[in-house]
N, CA, C and O of each residue as an XYZ file, in Angstrom:
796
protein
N     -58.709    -16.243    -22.265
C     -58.688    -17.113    -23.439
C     -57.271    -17.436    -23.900
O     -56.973    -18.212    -24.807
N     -56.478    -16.755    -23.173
C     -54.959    -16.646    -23.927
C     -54.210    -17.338    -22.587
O     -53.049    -16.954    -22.440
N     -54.671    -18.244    -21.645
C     -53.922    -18.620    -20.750
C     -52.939    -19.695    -20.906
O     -51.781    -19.622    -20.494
N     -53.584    -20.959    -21.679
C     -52.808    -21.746    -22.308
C     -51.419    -21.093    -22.756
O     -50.720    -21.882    -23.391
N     -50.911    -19.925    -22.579
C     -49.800    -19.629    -23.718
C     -48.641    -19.050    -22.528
O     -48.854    -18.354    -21.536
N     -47.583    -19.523    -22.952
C     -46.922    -18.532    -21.686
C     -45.687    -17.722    -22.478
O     -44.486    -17.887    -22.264
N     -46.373    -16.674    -23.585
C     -45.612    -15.605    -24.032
C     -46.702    -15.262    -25.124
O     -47.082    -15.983    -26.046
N     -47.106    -13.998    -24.795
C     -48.256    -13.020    -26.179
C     -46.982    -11.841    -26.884
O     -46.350    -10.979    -26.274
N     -46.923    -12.204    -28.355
C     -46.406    -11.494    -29.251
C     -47.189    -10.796    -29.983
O     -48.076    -11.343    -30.638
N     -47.000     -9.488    -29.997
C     -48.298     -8.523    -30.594
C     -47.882     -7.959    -31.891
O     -46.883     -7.307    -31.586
N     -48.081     -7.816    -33.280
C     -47.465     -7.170    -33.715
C     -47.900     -5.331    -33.718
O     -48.879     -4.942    -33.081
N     -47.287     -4.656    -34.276
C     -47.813     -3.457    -33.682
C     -48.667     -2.580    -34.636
O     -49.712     -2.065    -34.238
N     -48.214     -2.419    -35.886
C     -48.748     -1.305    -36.323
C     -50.689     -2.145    -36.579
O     -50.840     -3.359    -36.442
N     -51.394     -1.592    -36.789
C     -52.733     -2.152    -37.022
C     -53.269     -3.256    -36.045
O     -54.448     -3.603    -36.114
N     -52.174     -3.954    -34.894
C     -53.016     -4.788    -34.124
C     -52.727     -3.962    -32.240
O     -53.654     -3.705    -31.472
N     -51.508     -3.766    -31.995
C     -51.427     -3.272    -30.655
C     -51.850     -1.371    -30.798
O     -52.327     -0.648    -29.923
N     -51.575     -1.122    -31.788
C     -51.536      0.363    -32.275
C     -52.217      0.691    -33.256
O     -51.986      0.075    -34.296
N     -53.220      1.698    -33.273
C     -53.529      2.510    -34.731
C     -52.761      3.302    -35.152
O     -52.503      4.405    -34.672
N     -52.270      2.748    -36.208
C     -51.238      3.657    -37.001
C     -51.849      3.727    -38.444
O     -51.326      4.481    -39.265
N     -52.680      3.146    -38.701
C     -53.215      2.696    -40.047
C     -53.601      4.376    -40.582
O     -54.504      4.244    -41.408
N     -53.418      5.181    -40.497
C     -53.730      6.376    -40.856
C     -52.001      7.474    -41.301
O     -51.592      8.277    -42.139
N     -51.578      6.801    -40.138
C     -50.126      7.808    -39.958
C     -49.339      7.645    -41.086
O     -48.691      8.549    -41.613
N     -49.422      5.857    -41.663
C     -48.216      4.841    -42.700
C     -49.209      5.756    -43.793
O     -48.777      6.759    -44.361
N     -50.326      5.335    -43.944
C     -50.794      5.977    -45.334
C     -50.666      7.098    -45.652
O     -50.539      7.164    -46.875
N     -50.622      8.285    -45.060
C     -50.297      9.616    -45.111
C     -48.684     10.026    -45.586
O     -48.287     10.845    -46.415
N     -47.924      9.055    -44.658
C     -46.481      9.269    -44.849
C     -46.266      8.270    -46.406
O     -45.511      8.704    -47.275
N     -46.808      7.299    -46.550
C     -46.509      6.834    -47.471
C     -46.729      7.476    -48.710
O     -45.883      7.688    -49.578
N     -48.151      7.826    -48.732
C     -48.701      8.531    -50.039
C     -48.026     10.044    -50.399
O     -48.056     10.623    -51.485
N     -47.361     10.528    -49.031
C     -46.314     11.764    -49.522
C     -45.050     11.227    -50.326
O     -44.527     11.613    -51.372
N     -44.803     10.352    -49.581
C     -43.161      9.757    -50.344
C     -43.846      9.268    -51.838
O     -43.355      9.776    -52.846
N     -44.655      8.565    -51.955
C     -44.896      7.845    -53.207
C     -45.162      9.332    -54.325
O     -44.765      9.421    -55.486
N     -45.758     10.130    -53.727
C     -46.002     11.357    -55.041
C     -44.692     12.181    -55.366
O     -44.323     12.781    -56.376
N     -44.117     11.973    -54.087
C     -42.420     12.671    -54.080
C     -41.761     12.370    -55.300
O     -41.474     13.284    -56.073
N     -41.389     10.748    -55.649
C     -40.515      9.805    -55.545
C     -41.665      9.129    -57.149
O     -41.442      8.059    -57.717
N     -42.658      9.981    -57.482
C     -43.108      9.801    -58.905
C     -43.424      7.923    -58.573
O     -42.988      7.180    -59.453
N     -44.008      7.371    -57.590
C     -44.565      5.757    -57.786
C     -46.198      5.998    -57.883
O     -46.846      6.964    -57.482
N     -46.578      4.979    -58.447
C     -48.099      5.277    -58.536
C     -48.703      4.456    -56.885
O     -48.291      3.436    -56.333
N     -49.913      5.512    -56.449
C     -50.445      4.759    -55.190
C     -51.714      3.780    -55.836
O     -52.837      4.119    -56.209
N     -51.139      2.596    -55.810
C     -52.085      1.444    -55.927
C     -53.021      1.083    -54.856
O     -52.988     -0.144    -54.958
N     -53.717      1.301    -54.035
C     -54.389      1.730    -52.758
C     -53.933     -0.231    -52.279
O     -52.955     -0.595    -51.626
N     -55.096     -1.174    -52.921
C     -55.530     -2.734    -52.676
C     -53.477     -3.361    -52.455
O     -53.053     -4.033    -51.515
N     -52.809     -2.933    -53.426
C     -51.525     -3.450    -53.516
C     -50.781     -2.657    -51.857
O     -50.313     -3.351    -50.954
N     -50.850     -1.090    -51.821
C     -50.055     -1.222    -50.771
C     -50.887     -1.556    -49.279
O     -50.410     -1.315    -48.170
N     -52.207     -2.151    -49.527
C     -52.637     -2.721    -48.425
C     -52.224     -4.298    -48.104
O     -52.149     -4.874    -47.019
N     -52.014     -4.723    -49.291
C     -51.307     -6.051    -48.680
C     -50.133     -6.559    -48.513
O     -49.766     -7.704    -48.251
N     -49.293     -5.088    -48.785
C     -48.190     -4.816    -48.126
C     -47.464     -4.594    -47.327
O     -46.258     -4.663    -47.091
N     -48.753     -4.174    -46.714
C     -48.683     -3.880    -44.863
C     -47.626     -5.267    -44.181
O     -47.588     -6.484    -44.364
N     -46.957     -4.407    -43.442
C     -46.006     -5.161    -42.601
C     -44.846     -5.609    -42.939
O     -44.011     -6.064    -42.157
N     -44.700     -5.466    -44.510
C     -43.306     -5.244    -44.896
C     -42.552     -3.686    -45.127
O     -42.956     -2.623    -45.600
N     -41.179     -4.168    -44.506
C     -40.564     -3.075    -44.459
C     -40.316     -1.824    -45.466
O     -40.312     -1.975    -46.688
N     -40.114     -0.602    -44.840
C     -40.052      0.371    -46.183
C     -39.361     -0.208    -47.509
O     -39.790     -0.463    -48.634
N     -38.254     -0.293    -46.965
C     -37.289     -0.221    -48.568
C     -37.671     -1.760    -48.595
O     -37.406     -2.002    -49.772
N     -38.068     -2.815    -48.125
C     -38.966     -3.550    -49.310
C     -40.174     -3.903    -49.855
O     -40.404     -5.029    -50.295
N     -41.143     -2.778    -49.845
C     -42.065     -2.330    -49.847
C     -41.824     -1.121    -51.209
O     -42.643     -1.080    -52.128
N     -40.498     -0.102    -51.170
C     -40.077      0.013    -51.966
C     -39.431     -0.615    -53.105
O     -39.504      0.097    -54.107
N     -38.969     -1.449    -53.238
C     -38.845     -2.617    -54.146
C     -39.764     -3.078    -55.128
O     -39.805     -3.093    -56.358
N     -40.688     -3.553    -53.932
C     -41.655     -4.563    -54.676
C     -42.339     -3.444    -56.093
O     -42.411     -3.563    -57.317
N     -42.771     -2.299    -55.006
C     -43.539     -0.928    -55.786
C     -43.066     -0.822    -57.397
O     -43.731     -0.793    -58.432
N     -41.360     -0.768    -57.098
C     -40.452     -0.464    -58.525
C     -40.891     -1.281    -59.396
O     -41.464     -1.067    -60.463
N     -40.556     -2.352    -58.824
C     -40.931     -3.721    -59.904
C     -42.121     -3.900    -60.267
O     -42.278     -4.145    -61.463
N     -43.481     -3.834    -59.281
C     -44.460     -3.988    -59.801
C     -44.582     -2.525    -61.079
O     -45.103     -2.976    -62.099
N     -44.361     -1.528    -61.183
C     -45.085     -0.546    -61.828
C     -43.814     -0.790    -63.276
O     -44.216     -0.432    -64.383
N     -42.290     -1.413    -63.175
C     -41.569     -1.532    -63.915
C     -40.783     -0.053    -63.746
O     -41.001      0.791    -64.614
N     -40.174      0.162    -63.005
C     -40.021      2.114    -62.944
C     -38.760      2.180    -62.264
O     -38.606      1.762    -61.117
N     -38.001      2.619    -62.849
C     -36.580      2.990    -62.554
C     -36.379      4.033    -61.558
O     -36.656      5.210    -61.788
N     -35.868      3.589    -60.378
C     -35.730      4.690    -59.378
C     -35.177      6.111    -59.302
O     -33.973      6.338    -59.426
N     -36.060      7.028    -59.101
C     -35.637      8.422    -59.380
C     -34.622      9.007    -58.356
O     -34.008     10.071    -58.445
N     -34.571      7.852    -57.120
C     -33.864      8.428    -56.071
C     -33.076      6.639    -55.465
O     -33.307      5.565    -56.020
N     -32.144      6.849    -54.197
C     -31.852      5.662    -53.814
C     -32.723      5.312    -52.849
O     -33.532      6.155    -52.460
N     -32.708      3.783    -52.198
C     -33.911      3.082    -51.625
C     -33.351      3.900    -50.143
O     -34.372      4.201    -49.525
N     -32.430      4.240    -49.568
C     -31.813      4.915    -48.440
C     -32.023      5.943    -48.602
O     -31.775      6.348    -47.467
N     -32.403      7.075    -49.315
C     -32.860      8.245    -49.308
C     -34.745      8.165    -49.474
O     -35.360      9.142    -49.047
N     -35.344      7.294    -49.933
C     -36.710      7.644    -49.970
C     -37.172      6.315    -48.601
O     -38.334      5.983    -48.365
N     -36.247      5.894    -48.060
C     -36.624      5.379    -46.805
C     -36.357      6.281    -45.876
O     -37.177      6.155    -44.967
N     -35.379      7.384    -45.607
C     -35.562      8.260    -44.892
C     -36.570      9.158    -44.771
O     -37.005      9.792    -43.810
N     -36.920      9.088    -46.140
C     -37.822     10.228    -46.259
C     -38.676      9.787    -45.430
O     -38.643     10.021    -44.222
N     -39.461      9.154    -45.972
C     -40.667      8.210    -45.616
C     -40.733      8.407    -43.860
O     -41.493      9.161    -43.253
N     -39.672      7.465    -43.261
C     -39.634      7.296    -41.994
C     -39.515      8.928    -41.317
O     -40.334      9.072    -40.410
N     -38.807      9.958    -41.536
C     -38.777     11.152    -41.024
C     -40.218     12.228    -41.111
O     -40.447     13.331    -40.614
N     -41.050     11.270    -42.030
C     -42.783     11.549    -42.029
C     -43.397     11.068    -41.033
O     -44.294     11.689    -40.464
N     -43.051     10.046    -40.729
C     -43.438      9.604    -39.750
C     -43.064      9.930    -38.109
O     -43.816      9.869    -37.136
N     -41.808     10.251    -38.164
C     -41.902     10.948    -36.823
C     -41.959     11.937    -36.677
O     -41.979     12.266    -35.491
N     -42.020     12.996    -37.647
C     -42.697     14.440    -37.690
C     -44.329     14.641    -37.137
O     -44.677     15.452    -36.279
N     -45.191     13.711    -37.843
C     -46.510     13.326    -37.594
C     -46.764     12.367    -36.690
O     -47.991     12.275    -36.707
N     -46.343     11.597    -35.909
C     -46.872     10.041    -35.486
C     -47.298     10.497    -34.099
O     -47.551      9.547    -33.360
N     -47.406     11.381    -33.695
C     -47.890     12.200    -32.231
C     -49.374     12.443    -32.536
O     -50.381     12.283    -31.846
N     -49.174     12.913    -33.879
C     -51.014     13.328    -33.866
C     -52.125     12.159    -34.668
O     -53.305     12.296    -34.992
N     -51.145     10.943    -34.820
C     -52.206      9.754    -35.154
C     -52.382      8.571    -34.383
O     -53.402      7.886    -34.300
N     -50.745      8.320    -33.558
C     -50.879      6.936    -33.314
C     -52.061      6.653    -31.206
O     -51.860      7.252    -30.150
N     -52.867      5.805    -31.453
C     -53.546      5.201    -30.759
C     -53.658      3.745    -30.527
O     -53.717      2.961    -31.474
N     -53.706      3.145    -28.588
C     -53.584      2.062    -28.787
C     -54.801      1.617    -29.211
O     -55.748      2.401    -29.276
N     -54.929      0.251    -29.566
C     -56.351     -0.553    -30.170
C     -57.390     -1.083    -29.061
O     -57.395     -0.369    -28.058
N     -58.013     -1.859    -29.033
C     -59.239     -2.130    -28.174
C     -57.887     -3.490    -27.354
O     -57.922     -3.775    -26.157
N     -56.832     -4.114    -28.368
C     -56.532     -5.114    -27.633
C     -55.042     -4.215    -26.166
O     -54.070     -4.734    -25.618
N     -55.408     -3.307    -26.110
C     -54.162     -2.803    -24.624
C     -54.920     -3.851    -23.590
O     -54.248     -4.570    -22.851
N     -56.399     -3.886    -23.590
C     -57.113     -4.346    -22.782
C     -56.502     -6.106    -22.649
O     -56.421     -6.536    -21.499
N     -56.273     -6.644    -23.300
C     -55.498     -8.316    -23.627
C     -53.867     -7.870    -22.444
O     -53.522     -8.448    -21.413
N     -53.145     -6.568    -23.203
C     -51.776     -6.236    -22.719
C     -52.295     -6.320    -21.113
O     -51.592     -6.970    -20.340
N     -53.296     -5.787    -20.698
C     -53.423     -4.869    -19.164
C     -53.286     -6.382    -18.649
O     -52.179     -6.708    -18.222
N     -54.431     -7.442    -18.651
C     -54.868     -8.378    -17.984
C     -53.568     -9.633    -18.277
O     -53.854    -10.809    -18.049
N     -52.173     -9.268    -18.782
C     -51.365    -10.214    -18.622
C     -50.068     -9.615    -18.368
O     -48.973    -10.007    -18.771
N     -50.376     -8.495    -17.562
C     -49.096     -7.659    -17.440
C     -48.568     -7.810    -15.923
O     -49.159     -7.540    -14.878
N     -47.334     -8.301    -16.116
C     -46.987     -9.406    -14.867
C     -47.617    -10.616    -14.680
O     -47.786    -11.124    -13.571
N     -47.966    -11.089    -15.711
C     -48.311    -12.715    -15.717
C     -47.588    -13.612    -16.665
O     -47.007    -14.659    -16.377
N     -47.718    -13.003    -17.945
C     -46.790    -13.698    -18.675
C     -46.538    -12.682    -19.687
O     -47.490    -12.168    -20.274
N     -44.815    -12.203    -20.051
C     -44.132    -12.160    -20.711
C     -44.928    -11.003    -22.331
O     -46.010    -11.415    -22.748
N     -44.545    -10.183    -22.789
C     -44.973     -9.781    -24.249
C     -44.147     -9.188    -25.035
O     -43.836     -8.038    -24.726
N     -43.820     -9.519    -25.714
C     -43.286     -8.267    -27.598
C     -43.876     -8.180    -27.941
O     -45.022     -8.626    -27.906
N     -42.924     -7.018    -28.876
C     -43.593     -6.696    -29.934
C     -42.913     -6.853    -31.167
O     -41.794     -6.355    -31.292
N     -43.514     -7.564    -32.216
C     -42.623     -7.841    -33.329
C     -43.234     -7.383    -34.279
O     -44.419     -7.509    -34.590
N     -41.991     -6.558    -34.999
C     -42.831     -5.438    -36.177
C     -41.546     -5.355    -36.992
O     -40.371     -5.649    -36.769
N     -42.541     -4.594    -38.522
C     -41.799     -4.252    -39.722
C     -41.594     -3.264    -39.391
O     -40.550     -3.098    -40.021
N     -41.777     -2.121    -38.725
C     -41.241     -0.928    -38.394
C     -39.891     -1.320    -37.497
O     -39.637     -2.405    -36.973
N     -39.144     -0.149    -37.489
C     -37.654      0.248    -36.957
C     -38.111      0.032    -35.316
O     -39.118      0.370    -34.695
N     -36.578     -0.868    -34.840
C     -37.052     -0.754    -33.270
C     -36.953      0.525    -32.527
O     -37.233      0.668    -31.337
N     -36.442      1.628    -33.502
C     -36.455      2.729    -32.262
C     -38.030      3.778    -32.618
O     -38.653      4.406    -31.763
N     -38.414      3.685    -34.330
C     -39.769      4.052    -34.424
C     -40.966      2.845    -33.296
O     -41.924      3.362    -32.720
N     -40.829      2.084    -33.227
C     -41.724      1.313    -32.637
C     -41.307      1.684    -30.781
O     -42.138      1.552    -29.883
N     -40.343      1.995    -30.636
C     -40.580      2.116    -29.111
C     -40.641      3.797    -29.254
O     -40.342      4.094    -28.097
N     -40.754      4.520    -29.646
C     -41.103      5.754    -29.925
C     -42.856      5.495    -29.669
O     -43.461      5.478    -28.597
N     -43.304      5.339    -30.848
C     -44.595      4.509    -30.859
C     -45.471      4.205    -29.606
O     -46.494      4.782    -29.241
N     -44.829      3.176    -29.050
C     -45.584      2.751    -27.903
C     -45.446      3.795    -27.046
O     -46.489      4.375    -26.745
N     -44.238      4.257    -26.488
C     -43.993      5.341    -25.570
C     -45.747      6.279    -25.577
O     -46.650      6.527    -24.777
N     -45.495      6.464    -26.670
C     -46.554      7.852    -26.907
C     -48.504      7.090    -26.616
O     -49.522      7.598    -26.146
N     -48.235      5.912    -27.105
C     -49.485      5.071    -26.307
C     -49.375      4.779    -25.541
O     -50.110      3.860    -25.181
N     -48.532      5.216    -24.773
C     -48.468      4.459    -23.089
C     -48.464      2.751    -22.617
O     -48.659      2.077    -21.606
N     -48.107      2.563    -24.066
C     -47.994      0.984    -24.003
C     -46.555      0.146    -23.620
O     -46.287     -1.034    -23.397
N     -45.923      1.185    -23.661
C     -44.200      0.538    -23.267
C     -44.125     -0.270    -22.076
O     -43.326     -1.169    -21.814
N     -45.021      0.159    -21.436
C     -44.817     -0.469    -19.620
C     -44.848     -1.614    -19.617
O     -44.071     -2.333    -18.989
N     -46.196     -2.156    -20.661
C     -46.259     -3.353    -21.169
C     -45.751     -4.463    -21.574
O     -46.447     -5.468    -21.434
N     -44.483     -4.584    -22.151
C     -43.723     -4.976    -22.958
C     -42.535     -5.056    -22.891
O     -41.892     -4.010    -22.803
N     -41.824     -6.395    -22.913
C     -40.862     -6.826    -22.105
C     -39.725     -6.530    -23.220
O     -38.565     -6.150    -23.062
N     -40.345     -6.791    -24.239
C     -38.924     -6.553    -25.801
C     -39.808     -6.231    -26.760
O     -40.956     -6.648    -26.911
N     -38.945     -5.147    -27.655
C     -38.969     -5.275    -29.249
C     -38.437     -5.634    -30.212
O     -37.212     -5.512    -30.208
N     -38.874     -6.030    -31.041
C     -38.079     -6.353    -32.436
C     -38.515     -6.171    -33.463
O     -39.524     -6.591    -34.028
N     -37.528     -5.343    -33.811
C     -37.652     -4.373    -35.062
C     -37.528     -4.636    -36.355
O     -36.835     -5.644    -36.214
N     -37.673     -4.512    -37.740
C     -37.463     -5.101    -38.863
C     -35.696     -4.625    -38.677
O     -35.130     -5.278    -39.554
N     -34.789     -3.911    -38.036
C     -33.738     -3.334    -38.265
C     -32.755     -4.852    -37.155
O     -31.528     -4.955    -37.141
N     -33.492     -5.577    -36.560
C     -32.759     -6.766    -35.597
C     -32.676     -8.155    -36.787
O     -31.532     -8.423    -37.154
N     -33.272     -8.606    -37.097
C     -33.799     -9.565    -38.656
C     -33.406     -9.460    -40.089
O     -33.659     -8.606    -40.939
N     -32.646    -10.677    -40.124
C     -32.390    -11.047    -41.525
C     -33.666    -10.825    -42.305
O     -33.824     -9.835    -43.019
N     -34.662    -11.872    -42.132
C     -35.426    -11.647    -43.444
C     -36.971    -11.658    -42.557
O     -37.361    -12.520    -41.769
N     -37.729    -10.280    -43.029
C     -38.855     -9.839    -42.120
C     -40.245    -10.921    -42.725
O     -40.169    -11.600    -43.749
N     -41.153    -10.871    -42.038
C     -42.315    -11.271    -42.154
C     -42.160    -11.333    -43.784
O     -41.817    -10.424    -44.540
N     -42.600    -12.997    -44.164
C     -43.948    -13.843    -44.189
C     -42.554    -14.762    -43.597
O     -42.863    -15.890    -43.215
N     -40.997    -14.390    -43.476
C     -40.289    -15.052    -42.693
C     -40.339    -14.987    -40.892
O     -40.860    -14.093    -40.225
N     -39.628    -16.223    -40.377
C     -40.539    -16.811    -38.780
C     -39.401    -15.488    -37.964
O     -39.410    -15.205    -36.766
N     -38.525    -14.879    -39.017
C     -37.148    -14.577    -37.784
C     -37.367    -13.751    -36.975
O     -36.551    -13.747    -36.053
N     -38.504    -12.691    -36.897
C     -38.912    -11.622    -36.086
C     -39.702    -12.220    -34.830
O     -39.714    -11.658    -33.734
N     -40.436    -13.560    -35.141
C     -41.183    -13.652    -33.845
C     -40.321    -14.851    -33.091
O     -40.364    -14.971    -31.867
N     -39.651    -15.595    -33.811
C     -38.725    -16.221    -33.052
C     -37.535    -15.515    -32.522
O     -36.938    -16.216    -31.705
N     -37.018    -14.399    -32.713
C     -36.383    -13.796    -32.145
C     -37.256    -12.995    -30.740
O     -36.733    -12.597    -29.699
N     -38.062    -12.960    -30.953
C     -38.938    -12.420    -29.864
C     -38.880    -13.320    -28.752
O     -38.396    -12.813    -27.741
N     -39.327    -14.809    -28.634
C     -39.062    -15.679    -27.853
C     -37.899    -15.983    -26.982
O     -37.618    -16.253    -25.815
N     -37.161    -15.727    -28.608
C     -35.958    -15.615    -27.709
C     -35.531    -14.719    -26.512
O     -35.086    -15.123    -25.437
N     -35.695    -13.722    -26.802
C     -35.795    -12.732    -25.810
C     -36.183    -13.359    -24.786
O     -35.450    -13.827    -23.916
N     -37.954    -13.425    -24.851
C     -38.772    -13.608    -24.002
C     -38.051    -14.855    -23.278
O     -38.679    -15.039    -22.235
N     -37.373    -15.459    -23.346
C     -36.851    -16.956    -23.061
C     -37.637    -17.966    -22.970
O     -37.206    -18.799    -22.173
N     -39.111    -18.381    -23.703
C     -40.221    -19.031    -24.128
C     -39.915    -20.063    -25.680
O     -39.400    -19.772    -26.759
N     -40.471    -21.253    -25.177
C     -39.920    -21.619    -26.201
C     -41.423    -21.519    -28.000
O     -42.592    -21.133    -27.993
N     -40.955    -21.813    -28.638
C     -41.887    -21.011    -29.950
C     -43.133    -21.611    -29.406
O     -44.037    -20.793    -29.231
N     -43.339    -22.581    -29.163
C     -44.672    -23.530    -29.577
C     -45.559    -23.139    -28.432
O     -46.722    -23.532    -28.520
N     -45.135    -22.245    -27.081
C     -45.727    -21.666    -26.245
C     -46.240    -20.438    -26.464
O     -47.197    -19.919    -25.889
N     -45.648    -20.052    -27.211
C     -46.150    -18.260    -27.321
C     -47.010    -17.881    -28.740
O     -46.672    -18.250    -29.865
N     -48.239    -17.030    -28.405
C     -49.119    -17.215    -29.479
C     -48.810    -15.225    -29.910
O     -48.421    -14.331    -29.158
N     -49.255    -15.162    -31.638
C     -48.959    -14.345    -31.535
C     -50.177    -13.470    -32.751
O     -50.812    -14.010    -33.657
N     -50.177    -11.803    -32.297
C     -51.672    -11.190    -32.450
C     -50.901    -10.583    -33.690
O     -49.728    -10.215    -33.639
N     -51.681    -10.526    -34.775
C     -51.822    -10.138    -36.106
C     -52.964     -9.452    -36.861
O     -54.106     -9.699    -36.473
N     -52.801     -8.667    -37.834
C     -53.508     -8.113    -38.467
C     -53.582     -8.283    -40.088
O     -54.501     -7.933    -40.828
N     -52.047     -9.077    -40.512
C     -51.789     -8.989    -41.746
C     -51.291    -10.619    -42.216
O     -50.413    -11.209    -41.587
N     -51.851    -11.102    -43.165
C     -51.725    -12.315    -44.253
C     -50.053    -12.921    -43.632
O     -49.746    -13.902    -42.954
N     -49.190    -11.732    -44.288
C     -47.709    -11.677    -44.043
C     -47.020    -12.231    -42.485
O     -46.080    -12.954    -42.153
N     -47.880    -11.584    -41.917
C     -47.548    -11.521    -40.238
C     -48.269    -13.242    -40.032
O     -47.659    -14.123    -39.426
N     -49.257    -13.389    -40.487
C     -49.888    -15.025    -39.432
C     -49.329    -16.056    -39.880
O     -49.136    -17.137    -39.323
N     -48.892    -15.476    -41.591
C     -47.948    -16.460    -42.179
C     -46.485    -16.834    -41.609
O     -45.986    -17.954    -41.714
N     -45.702    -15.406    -40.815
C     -44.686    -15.454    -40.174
C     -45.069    -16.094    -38.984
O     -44.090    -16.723    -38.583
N     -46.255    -16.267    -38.046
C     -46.164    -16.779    -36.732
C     -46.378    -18.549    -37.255
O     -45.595    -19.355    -36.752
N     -47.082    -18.894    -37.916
C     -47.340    -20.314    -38.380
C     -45.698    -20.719    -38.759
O     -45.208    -21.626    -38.087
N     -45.049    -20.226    -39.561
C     -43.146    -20.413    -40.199
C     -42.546    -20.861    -38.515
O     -41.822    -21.796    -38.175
N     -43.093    -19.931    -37.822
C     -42.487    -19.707    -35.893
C     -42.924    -20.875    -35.440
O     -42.347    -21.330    -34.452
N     -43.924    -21.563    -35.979
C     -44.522    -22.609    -34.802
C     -45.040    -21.983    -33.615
O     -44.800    -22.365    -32.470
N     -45.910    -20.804    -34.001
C     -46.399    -20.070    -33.017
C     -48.232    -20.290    -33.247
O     -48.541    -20.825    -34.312
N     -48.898    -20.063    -32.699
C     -50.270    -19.964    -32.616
C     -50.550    -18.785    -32.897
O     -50.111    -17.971    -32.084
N     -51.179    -18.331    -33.838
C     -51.534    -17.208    -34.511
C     -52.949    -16.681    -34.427
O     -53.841    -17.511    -34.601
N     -53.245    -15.590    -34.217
C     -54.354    -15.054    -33.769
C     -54.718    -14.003    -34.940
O     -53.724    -13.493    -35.457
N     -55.991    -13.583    -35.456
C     -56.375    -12.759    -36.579
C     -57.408    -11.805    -36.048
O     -58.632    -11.919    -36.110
N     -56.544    -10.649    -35.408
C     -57.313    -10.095    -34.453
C     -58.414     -9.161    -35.329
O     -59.121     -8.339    -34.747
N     -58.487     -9.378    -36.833
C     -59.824     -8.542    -37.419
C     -61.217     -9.802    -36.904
O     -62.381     -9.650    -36.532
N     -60.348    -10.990    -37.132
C     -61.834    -12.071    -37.117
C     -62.209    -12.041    -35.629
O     -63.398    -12.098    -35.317
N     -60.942    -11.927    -34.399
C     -61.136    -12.788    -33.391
C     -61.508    -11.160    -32.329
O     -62.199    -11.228    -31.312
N     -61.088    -10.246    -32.678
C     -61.188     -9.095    -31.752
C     -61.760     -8.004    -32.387
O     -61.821     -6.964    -31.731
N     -62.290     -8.012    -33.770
C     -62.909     -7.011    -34.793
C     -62.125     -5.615    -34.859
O     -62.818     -4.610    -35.016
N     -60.554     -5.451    -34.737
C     -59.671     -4.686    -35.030
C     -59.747     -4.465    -36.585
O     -59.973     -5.564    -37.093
N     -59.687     -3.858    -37.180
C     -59.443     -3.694    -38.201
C     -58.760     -2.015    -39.008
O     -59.209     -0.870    -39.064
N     -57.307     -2.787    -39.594
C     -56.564     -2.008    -39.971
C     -56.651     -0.559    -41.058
O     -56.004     -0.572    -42.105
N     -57.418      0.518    -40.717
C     -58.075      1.137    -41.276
C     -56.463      2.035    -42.291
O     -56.184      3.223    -42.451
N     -55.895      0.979    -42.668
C     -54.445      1.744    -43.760
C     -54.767      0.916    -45.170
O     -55.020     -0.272    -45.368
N     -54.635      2.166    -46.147
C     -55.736      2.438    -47.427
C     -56.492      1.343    -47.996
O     -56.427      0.596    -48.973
N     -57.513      1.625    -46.619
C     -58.987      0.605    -46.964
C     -59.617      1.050    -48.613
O     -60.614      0.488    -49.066
């Protein structure tokens, strides 16, 4: 179904990977740490933006003066995550999409996570083999609902945007592949993935 395209951009956490368990765990430690209230619906449609602006938004929405700096409770956060991310992360039903275009055409992965947490990540799903580049929220000026993460992906890929379609899980993310001039895929409607991070 994906032949028309000659470059698949996946994003990772909730569409190539289950992580939707690992972020909420690590998150909801930092947030009780760090005195923010867990709004469950708010940090679900937050998904896919980066920690420290994800931290931001949190401050502002609750009005709350930071008890710590955004570089110390982003470490935190992220060093939860690779303490734990061995005993949660799993690939999704779509590796099966990765298998059947591997050596045919071209894939990234473009994510709000760090490029060295995300190839950590895949490593441990055995999905690296897969995947020709990453790009990390740490390569990008301005991350998802901006185009610069998946057009930087192309770039890589050396594909030009309007060829390469790209797999999503989040509002933020299909909004960033549409900004790309990319063909955007909603892999809860189209592949019944669904991001089980604080449903």
């Amino acid at each position: 179904m994906y032949d028309k395209y000659d470059a698949l951009i996946f994003d990772m956490d909730g569409t190539l990977v289950d992580s939707g368990q690992l972020h909420e765990y690590a998150w909801s430690q930092t947030l009780r740490k760090y005195d923010i209230p867990i709004d469950r619906p708010l940090m679900r449609s937050l998904a896919g933006v980066p920690t420290k602006g994800t931290i931001e938004i949190l401050l502002k929405n609750f009005n709350l003066t930071a008890v710590a700096t955004l570089d110390e409770m982003n470490d935190y956060k992220e060093s939860l995550v690779h303490e734990v991310m061995h005993k949660f992360v799993k690939p999704t039903a779509l590796i099966e999409v990765a298998k059947k275009y591997h050596g045919v055409k071209p894939m990234a992965i473009g994510t709000g996570a760090y490029t060295q947490e995300a190839e950590t990540i895949l490593k441990l799903c055995g999905l690296d083999i897969y995947i020709d580049a990453v790009v990390g929220a740490d390569q990008v000026k301005n991350p998802k609902p901006a185009p610069d993460t998946f057009l930087r992906c192309a770039e890589l890929l050396n594909i030009p945007a309007n060829k390469c379609v790209v797999f999503e899980d989040s509002k933020l993310g299909l909004q960033a592949a549409a900004a790309a001039g990319m063909a955007g895929i909603d892999v809860l409607l189209v592949h019944a993935i669904e991001n089980d991070y604080f449903l």
